[in-house]
Each structure stands twice: as structure tokens, then as C-alpha cells.
N, C-alpha and C positions, 0 to 999 in steps of 0.2 A: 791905764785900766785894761786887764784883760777879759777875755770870757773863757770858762771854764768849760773843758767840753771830756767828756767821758770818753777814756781810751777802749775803743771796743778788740782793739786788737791782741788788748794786754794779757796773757795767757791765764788761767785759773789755776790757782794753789788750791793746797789744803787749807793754807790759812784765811782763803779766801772763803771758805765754807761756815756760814755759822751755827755753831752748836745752840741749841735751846736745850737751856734747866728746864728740866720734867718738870721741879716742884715750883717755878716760876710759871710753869706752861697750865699748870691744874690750879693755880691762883688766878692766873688772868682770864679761863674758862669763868673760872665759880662768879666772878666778880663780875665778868659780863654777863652772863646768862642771870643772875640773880638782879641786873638791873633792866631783861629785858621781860625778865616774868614778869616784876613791879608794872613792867608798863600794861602787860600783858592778863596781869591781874583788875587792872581797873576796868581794861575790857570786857573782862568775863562777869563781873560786878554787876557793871553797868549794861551790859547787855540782857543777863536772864534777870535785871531789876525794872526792863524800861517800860514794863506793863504800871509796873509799880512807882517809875520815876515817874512817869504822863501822868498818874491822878494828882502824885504831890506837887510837883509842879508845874501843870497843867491842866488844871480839875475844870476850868470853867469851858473847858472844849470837849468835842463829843469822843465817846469812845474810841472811835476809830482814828481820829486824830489826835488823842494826846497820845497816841504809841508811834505815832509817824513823827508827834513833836519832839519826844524823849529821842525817837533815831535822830532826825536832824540833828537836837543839839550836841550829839557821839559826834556827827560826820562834820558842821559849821569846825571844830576847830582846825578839820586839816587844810583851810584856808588859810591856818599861820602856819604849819608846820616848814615848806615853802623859806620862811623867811626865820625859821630856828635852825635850819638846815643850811642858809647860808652865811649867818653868825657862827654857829657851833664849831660849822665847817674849816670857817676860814681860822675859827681860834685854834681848832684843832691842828692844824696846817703850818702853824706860828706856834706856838706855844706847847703841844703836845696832846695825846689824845688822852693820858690818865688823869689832866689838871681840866679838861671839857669834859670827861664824862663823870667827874664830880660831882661836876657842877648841877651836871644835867638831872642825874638822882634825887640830888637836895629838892629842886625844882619841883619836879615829876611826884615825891612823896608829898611835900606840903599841898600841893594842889587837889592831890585825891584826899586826901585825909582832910582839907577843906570843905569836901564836898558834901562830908559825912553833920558837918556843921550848919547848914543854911538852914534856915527854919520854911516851913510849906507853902506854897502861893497862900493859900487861908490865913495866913498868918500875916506874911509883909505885902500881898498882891503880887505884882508885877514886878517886883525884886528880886523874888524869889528865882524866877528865870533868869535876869539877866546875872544874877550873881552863881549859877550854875555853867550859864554861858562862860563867863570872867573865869571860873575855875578851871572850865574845859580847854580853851584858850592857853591860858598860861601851860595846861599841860601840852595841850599840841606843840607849842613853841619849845617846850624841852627834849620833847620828843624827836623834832624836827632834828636831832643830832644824836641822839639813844642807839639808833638800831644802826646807823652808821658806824657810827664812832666803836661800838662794841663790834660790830663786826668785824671792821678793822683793826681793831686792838686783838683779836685770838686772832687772826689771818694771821697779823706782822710777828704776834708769838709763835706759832706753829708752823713743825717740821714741813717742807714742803711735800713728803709723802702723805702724811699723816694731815692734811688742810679739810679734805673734803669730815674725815672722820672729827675732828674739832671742833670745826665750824658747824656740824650739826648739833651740838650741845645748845646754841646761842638758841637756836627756835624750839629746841628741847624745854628751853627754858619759860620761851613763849608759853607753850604746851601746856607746861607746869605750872604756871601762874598763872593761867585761863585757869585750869583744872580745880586748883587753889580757890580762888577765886569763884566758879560755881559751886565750889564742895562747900565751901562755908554759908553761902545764899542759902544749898537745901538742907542743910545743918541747923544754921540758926531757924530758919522757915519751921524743921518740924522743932528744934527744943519750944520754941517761943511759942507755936500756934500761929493762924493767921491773922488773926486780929491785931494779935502785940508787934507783929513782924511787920504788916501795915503801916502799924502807926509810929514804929522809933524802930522796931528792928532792922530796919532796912539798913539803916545810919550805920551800924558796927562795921560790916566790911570795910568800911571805908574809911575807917579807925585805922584798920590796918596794916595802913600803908606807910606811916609813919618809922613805924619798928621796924619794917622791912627797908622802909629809904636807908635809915640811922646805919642798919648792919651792910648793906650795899656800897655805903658811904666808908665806915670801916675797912672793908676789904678792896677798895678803889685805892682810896687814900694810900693804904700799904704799898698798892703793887710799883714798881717801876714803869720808867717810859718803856715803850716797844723797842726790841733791836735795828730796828727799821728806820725807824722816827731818830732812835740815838744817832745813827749812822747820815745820817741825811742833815741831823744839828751839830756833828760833827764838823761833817766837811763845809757845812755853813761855817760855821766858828773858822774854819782853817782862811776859806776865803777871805773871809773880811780880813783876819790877819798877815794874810800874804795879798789884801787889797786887789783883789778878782773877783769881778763882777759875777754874783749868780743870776743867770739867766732862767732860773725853772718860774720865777715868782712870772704869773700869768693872771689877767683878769676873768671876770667869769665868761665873757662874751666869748673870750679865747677860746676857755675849757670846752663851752658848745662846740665852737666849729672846730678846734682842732685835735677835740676826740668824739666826733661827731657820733662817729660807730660804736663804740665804747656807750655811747650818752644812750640810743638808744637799743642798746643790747640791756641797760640797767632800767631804762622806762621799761619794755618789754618784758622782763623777767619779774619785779615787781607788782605790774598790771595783773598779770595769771595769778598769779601765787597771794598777792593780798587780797585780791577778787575773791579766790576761792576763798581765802581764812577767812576772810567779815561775813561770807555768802554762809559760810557752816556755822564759824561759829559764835558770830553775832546776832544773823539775823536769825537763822533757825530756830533756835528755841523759841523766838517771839513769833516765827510763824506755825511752830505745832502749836501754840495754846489759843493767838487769837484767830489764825483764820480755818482750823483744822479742828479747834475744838477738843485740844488734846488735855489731857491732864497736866497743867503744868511742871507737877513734880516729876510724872512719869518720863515727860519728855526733858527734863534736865538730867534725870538718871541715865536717861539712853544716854544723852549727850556725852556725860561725863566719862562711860564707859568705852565708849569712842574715844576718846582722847587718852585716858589711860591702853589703850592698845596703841593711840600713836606716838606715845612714849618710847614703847620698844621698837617702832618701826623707824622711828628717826634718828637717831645714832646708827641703825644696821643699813640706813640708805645713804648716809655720808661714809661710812667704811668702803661698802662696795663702788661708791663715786670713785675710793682711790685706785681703785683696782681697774674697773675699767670705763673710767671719765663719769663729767657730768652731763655731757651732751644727751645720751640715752634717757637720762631722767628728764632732763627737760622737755626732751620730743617725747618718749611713752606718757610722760603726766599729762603732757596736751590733747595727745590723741585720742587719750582717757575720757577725758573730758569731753571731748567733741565726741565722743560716741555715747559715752555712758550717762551724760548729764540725766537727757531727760527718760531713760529708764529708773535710773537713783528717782529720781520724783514721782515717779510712778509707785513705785515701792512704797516711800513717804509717804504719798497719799494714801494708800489702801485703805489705814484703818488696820493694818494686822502689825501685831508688835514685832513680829521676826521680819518680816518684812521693811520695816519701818527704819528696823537697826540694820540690816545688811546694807538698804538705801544709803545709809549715813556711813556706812564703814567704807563703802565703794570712794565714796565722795573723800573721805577721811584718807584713805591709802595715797590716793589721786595728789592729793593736796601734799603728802608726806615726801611725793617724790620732789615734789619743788622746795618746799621747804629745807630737804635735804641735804640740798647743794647749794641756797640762792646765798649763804652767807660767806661759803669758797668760793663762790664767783665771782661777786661783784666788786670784793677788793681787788681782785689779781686783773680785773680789768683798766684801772688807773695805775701811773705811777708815782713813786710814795712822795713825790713833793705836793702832790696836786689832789692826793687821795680823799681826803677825808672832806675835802672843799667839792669837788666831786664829784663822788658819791654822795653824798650829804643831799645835793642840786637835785640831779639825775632820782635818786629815791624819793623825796619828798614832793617833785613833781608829780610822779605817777602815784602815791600815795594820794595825792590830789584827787584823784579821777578813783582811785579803788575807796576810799574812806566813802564815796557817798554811794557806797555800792547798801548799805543795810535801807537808806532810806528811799534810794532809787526802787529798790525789791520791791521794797512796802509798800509806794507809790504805783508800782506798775502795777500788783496785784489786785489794790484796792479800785483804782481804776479802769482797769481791762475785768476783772474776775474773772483771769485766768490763774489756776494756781502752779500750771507751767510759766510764769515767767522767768523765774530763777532759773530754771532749767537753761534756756535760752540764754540766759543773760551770761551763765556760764560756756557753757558754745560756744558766743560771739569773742569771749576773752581768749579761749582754748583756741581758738586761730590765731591770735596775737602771741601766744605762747610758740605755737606750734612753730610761726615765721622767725620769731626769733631764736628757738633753738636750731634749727637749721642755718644758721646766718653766721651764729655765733660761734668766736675760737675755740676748742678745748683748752682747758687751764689746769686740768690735773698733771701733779708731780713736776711743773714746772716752779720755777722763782718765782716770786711777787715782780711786776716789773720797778725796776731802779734798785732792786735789793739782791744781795749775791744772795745764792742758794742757802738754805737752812738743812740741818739734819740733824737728826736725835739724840745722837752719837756720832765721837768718830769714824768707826767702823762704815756706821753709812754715807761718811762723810767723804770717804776713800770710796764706795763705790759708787756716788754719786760724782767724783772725781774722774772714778776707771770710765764710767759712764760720757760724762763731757769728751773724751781723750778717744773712745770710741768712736761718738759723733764727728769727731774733727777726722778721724780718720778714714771715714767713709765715707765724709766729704771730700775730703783729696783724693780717694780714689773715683767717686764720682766724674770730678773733675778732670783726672787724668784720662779719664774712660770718655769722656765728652772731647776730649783733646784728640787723642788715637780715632777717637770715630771721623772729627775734623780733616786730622792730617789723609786717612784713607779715603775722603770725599775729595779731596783736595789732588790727591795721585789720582784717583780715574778720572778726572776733569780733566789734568795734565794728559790723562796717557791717549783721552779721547781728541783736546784741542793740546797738541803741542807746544803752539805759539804762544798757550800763556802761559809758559814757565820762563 
């Protein structure tokens, strides 16, 4: 038996560069991103509905607590997420990442589209909850491997120039499916009126989910494995046939300690950036209507138009990622944050509608810049044996700690009655962001690691070629130049002490 160990010395061709199909590469965008709105749809749903979920199923507690109950029961499922992330993960890792996030979709749709079906505490009691819990649950668990797996799957498609600008469609998508997702809340709200949308309207969104699983499912199902994932089941296949041991298969215990740095560059970058997204746009709207007194519709409107400007801002902050890294966005999103939180809440608070919206747009851009980049980051920080098992880990951990950020908010306000807590609470994350982007490698225009280089085309396949042959060469001259500097330290030493030559 042997162990197989990767030539690093073995010089890079052209045929060593791999080309990405364009119309390959805009299938496995569509099909990720269109399973990350789905998830991203039930939050926006479920979020500007939780004034509305706490009476239905929660009616026998007080005001103020069936909106902190309806949050809980959002944040209770990403106690399973954790452990969907370390299924999904390791299927994904074994089997492929286009036959797991099939899977995951199917999952993820019945469970929302469940949701839309339970009948109201008044009706079953105390069932009523637990079978809203049961639904949320099963989706955390799907989820637990959605936003990896998809991330991963446009990473391993896309050009290595061209990652940062790709990889921003995946939370493009998010964006889109919030947006979705609230637009049809104050859709249905005014067709129905408030009474009818109370008492059954609520239930339609969440219809919705189905049709959009089914078509997500479609377009999954089509696409092919990644060139990454082929390449790696590849030389598996080869091994076993020429009976050599692969040594990449690693336990999770390993993954921690021996990509320890890796582990926590992926807690750190998801703490910031999921913090902010639940902080804006989960919890906010539930705190313009119940602790500010806002109009509800008025305050989804704002909402909504915010997010339709972060539409354009998010594919324009993964292009310029390529151009000059994602490091900058990391660290300015943070610094953002730690300065400008608690003025944005100032804003918020007034009471003045322009105001109210620059508040949210500030908070909005901030958020835009981590979202940006965090989907070209996080794969190009594992490598592709061990990627998807992971990441999967590493994200649904700190998912862990940001999911219970809408009902931590809730909690802190309602008990302090301060309505900077959010403010703060943002701050405290924007230092966690901050240290990890300072910490953290640059990954633009490099390989994925364990994956040779990708390029568009030929053309830039050759000077992604001329480019390597450049590097080696001004390596050797470095080299030589460290040498001559040597040998002339080495002659005045002689010419000073004779006796040691």
C-alpha cells in the first residue's frame, strides 16, 4: 500500500489550467442562488409575519412576548443546523455537492410550505407550536448544508478571476428572496385587507415555497458535479485502481485542529455578516412596528427599498473584490460598523422618514460589503477534499451564535428599555469582524486550494500561465540575489578574519 502525496514540484501547463463553460458557469449561479433566496425567502416571510405568527401561535401570552416567542421559534432551529451541516457536509465530500444540494432544496421547500398548513393555537392548543417548531427544525437541518454547499458549487465553477464577482450572485440571491418574500407579505396585506390577511392570509407565502423548491430542484438536478469535486473523484477512482492509499479522508476532530486558522477565519466572517443580516433584516422591521410604534407597512416599504438598492450594490462589490481583494471589504464593512452603528439608530429612531431610511441604507451598504465577498472566501479557505465537510462545520457553528441574534435584540430591548441595544450589539460583532479581517489570507485571483487554476478561456489561460512562469522567475532571481548578497557577507568576513577560509 502506498500513500499518495501530490507533486508540488511538477511544472504547470496549459493543460493544467481549467477552462469553465460560460453556459455551465450561469446554470450553477441560477441554481445556487435560486436555492439560497428559497431559504432566504422564508426568512423574510417569517420575519415581517412574527407580529402576526405570536398571536396565531401564541395568542395565550402577552403582547410583548408572543413577538419574542414567534423570534425564538426563527432562531430554536439553528440548534440543528450544526448537525445538518455535518451530514450534508460529509455527503457532500463523498458523493458530490449537486446530489446534496438536491436534496437539501426538496427538504427546505416542503418544510416552508408545511408551515403554511398548521392550523392556530385556538384551534389544536399546544400543537400548534410544537408543529411550527417540527417545521422550523427540519428546515434548519436542510439548511445546515444550503448555503455551504452552494457556495461551494459556484466557487468550484468559477473562473479564478472572476470568484469574487460570481460568488456575489449566491447572497444576491439571498437579497432577492427576502425582497420576494416581503414584497408579497405587503402585497397580499393590502389586496386582502387586514382582517382577511390575519386570519388565512398569512398562510399564502408560505404556499410558495413549494413551486420555487420544484423549479430549484429542476435546475440542480440538470447541472453537472463541479470540475473540482470531478477532479478529486477522479484521482480517487485512479487510486483505488492502482491500490494507493488516500490519505485526504480526515475526521472532524482533525478538520478543527488542523485547519484551525481556516476554522476560525469562517466563525469570524460569518458572525459579522449573519449578525448584521438578522440584525436588519429580521429583526428591524419587528422593531419599527412594535417598539417604535411605526406603521407597519410603512416600515416594510422602507425596508424593501433598501434591499432593492442592495441588489445593485452586491454584484458591484464582488467585481471590484476581483480587482483589488477582499480583505478591504472585510476590514472597511467592520470599521463601518463600529463607528456608524449607533448613529444609523439614532436616525432610526427619530421619528423622521428620511432619516429613518438613510439609518437603514448606512446599515444596508455596511452589510453589502461582507456579503460581497464572504461566499469567495470561505471556499477558497479549505481544500477541495475536505471542503464542503468543513465549511458546512466552521458556518453552522457560528450560524449558531448569529441565528439567535433577532431574539437576543428583542430580549435586550425589552428588558433594558434601551432602544440602542442593537446598536451595540452590532459594535461588539464589528470587532470580531474587524480582527478577523486583519488576520485573514487574501484569496483573490488565486486557485481554490487542491484545485489547479480555472480560466474563462484560453487566452486567459495562457496568461495565467505567462503569469505562474513570471512568479517562478522572480523567485530565482530573488533567490540568486539572496545568494550574491551571502557570498559578499561571506568575502568580508574572510577579508576581515583570514583564518576562516
Amino acid at each position: 500500500m502506498k500513500t499518495i502525496r501530490q507533486s508540488r514540484n511538477k511544472p504547470l501547463n496549459i493543460n493544467d489550467i481549467t477552462i469553465i463553460d460560460d453556459s455551465k458557469l450561469k446554470k450553477a449561479i441560477t441554481a445556487a442562488a435560486l436555492g439560497n433566496a428559497m431559504e432566504w425567502f422564508d426568512f423574510g416571510v417569517y420575519g415581517f409575519l412574527a407580529y402576526i405568527l405570536g398571536q396565531v401561535f401564541f395568542s395565550e401570552a402577552a403582547p410583548s412576548v408572543q413577538m419574542v416567542a414567534a423570534l425564538a421559534t426563527f432562531s430554536v432551529p439553528f440548534l440543528i443546523r450544526p448537525l445538518g451541516g455535518v451530514v450534508f457536509g460529509i455527503l457532500g465530500d463523498k458523493f458530490g455537492r449537486q446530489k446534496v444540494l438536491s436534496i437539501t432544496i426538496i427538504i427546505m421547500s416542503l418544510s416552508t410550505f408545511c408551515i403554511g398548513l398548521i392550523p392556530s393555537y385556538a384551534s389544536i392548543g399546544i400543537i400548534a407550536p410544537i408543529l411550527l417548531l417540527l417545521a422550523k427544525l427540519a428546515q434548519g437541518f436542510s439548511i445546515g448544508g444550503e448555503y455551504s454547499g452552494a457556495a461551494i458549487f459556484v466557487a468550484e465553477y468559477s473562473p479564478d478571476r472572476k470568484r469574487g464577482f460570481m460568488g456575489s450572485w449566491l447572497d444576491f440571491g439571498s437579497i432577492a428572496g427576502f425582497l420576494i418574500g416581503a414584497g408579497l407579505v405587503v402585497l397580499l396585506s393590502t389586496l386582502l385587507g387586514e382582517q382577511a390577511f390575519h386570519a388565512w392570509g398569512w398562510r399564502i407565502p408560505f404556499f410558495f415555497a413549494l413551486p420555487l423548491g420544484l423549479i430549484g430542484l429542476y435546475l440542480r438536478h440538470a447541472l453537472e458535479e463541479t470540475p473540482a469535486f470531478q477532479q478529486q473523484s477522479d484521482l480517487k477512482d485512479k487510486n483505488e485502481s492502482e491500490n494507493i492509499t488516500n490519505s485526504s479522508t480526515i475526521t472532524i476532530k482533525q478538520i478543527i485542529t488542523q485547519y484551525w486558522r481556516s476554522f476560525l477565519v469562517c466563525v469570524g466572517l460569518v458572525i459579522v455578516t449573519n449578525v448584521t443580516y438578522y440584525m436588519l433584516l429580521t429583526y428591524l422591521p419587528s422593531y419599527l412596528s412594535h417598539n417604535l410604534n411605526y406603521n407597519p407597512d410603512h416600515g416594510v416599504l422602507i425596508i424593501i427599498a433598501i434591499m432593492i438598492g442592495m441588489l445593485f450594490v452586491q454584484p458591484m462589490i464582488g467585481l471590484i473584490s476581483d480587482k483589488i481583494g477582499r480583505k478591504p471589504f472585510i476590514i472597511g464593512g467592520s470599521i463601518g460598523l463600529l463607528m456608524l452603528s449607533y448613529p444609523a439608530f439614532v436616525m432610526i429612531n427619530s421619528d423622521i422618514i428620511a432619516f429613518i431610511f438613510l439609518g437603514l441604507l448606512i446599515l444596508a451598504v455596511l452589510l453589502n460589503c461582507l456579503t460581497g465577498v464572504m461566499a469567495s472566501i470561505l471556499p477558497a479557505i479549505f481544500p477541495v477534499s475536505i471542503r464542503y465537510s468543513a465549511l458546512a462545520i466552521a458556518f453552522n457553528i457560528s450560524v449558531l451564535i448569529a441565528g439567535a441574534t433577532p431574539t437576543v435584540a428583542a430580549w435586550l430591548v425589552e428588558t433594558s428599555n434601551d432602544l440602542y441595544m442593537p446598536a451595540y450589539y452590532l459594535m461588539v460583532v464589528a470587532l470580531i469582524g474587524l480582527v478577523t479581517g486583519l488576520k485573514m489570507n487574501e484569496t483573490a485571483n488565486k486557485p481554490l486550494q487542491g484545485a489547479t487554476p480555472a480560466a474563462s478561456d484560453r487566452t486567459e489561460a495562457k496568461e495565467i500561465l505567462s503569469e505562474h512562469f513570471d512568479s517562478i522567475e522572480q523567485k530565482v532571481e530573488d533567490i540568486e540575489q539572496q545568494i550574491e548578497t551571502l557570498q559578499e557577507q561571506r568575502q568580508e568576513l574572510v577579508d576581515q578574519h583570514p583564518k576562516l577560509d
